[in-house]
ZADO-1210 file (C-alpha; in nm, 4 decimals, padded with zeros to 6 digits):
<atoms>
<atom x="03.7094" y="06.8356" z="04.7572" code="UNK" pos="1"/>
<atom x="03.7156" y="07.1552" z="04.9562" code="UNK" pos="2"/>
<atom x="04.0311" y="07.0711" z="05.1980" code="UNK" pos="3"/>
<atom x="04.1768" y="06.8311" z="04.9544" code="UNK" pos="4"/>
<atom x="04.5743" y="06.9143" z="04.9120" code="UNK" pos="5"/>
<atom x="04.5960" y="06.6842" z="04.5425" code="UNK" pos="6"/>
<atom x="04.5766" y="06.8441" z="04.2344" code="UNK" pos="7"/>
<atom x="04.2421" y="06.7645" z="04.0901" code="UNK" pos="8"/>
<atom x="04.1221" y="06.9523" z="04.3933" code="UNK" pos="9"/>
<atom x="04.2702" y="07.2146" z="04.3988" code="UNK" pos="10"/>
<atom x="04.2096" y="07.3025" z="04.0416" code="UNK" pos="11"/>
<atom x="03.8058" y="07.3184" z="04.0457" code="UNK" pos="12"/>
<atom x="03.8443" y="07.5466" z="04.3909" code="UNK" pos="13"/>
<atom x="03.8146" y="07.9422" z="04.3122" code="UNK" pos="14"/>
<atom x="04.0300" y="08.1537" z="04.4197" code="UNK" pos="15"/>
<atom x="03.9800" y="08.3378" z="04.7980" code="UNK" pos="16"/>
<atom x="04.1087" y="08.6003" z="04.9701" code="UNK" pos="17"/>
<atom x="04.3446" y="08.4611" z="05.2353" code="UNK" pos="18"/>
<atom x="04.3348" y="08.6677" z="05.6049" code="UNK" pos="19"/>
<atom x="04.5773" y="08.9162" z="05.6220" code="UNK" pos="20"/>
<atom x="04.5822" y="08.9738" z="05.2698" code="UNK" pos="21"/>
<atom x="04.4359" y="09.3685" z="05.2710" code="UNK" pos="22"/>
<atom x="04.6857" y="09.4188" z="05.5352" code="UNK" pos="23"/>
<atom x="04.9803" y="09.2265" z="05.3882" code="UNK" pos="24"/>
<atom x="05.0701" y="09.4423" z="05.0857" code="UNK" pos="25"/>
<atom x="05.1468" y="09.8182" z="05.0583" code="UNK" pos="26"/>
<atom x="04.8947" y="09.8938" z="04.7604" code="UNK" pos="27"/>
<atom x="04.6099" y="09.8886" z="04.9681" code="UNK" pos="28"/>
<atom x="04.7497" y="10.1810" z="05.1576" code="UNK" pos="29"/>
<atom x="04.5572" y="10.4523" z="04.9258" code="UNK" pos="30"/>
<atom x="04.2305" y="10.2892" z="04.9513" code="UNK" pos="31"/>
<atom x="04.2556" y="10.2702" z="05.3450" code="UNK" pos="32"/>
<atom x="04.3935" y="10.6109" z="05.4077" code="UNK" pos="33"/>
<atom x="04.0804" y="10.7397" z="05.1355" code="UNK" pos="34"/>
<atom x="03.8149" y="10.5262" z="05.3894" code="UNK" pos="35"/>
<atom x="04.0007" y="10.6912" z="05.7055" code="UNK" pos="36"/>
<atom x="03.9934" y="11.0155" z="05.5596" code="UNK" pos="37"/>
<atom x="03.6095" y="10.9551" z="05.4956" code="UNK" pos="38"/>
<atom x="03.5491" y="10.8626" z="05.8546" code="UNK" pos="39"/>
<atom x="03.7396" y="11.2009" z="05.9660" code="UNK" pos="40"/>
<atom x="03.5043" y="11.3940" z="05.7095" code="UNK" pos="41"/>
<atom x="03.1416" y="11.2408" z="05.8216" code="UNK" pos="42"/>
<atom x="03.2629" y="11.3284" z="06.1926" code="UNK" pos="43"/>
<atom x="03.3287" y="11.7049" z="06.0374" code="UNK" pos="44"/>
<atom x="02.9847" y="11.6411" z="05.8491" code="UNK" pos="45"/>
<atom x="02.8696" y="11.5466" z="06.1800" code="UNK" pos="46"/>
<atom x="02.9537" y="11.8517" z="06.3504" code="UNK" pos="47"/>
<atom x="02.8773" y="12.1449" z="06.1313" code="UNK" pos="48"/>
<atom x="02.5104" y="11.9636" z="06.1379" code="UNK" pos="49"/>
<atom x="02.4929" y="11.9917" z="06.4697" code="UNK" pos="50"/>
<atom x="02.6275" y="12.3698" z="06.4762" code="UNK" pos="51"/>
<atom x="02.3611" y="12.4929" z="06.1871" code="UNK" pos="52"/>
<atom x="02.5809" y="12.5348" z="05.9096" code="UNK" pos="53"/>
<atom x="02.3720" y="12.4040" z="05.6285" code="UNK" pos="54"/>
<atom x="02.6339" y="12.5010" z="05.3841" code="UNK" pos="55"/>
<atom x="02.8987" y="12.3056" z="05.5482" code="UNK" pos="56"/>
<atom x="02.6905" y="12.0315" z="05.5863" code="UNK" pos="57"/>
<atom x="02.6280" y="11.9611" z="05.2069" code="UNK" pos="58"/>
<atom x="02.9923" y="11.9945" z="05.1324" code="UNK" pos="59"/>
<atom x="03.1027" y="11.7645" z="05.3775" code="UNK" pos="60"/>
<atom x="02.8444" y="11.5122" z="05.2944" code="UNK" pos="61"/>
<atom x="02.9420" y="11.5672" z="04.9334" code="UNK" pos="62"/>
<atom x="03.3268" y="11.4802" z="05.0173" code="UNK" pos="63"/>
<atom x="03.2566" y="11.2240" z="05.2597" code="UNK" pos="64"/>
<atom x="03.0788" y="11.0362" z="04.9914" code="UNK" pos="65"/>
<atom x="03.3612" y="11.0810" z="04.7791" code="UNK" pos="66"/>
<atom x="03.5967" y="10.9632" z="04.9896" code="UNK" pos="67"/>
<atom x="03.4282" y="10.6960" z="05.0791" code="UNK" pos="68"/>
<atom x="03.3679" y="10.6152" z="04.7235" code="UNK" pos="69"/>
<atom x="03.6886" y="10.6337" z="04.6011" code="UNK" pos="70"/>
<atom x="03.8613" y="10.4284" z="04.9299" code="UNK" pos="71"/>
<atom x="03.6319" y="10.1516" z="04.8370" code="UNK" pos="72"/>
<atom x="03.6842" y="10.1556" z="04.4877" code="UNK" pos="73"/>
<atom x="04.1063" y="10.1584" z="04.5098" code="UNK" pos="74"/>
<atom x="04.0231" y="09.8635" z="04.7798" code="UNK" pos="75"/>
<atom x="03.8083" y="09.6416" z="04.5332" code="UNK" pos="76"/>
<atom x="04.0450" y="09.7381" z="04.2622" code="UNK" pos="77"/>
<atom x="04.3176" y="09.6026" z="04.4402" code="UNK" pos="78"/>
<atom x="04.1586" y="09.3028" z="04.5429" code="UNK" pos="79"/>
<atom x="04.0849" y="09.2600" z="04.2043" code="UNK" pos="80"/>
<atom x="04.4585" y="09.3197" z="04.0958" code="UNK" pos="81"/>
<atom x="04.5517" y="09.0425" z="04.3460" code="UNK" pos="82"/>
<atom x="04.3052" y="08.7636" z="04.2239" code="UNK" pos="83"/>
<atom x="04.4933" y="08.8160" z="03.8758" code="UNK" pos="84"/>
<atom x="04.8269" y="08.7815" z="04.0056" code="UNK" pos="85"/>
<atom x="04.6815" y="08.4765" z="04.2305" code="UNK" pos="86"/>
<atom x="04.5044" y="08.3504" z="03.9741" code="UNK" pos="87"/>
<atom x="04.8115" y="08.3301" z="03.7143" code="UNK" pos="88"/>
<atom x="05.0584" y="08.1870" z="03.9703" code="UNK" pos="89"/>
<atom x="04.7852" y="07.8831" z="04.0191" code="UNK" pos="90"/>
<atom x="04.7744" y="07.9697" z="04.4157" code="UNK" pos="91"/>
<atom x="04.4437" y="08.0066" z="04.6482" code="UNK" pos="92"/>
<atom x="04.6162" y="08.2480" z="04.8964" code="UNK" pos="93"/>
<atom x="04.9557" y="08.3512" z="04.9339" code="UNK" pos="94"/>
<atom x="05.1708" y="08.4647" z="05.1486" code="UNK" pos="95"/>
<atom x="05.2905" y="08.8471" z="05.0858" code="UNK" pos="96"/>
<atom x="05.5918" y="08.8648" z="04.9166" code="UNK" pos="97"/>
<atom x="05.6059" y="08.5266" z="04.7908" code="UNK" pos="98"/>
<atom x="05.5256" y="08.3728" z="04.4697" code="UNK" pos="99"/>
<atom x="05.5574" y="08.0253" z="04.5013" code="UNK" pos="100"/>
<atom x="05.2075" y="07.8071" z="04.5946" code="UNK" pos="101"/>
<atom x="05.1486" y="07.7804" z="04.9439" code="UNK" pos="102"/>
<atom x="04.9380" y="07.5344" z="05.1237" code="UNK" pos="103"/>
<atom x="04.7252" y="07.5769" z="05.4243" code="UNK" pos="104"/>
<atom x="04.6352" y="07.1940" z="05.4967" code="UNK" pos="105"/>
<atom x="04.6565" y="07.0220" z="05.8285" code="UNK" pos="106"/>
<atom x="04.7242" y="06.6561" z="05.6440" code="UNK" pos="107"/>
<atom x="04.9578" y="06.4580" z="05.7730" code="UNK" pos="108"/>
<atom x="05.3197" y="06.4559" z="05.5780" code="UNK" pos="109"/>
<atom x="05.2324" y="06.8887" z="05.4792" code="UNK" pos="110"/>
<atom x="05.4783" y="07.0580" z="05.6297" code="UNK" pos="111"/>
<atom x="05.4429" y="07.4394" z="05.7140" code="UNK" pos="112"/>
<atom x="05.5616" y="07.6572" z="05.4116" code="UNK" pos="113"/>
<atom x="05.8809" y="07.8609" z="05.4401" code="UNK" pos="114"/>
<atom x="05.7027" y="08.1795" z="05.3915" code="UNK" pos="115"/>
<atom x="05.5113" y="08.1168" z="05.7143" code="UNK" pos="116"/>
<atom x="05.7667" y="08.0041" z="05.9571" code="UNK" pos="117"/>
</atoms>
């Protein structure tokens, strides 16, 4: 079952990205400076369209692409990274910097885990 905190439940669950989690740990800082950096290059794109520079436009739409592309891709990459790392540990979320199983259950008797508190 879904919210079940035995282990026969928690086996047949996937594993899920917990919130937080793209904030929590410092790898994901390329991939969110690359998106940034894309938003500050469609606004340039943005601009130079509006002035007339054709030239200037197809560059920037060219690197604002790329950005975008490559933010996105070190993001899912990293996600990916982190489902591994979940996935060998046997947790369903974790909190960063910990590798021991945490549990997010409101069942009577579960206390909060020490990474939390």
């Amino acid at each position: 079952m879904f919210g079940s905190t035995t282990s026969e439940g928690r086996e047949n669950r996937p594993w899920h990205a917990q919130a937080g989690d793209l904030l929590g740990d410092n790898y994901n800082v390329p991939g969110l400076i690359l998106c940034a950096l894309g938003i500050v290059a469609l606004a340039c794109t943005l601009t130079a369209a509006g002035y007339g520079f054709d030239d200037w436009t197809q560059t920037g739409a060219i690197i604002t692409a790329a950005l975008w592309i490559l933010g996105i891709g070190a993001l899912v990459v990293e996600h990916r990274r982190e489902e591994v790392i979940e996935l060998k540990y046997g947790r369903l979320g974790h909190a960063p910097g910990h590798r021991r199983p945490v549990r997010y259950s409101m069942e009577p008797g579960d206390t909060a885990p020490e990474a939390l508190t």
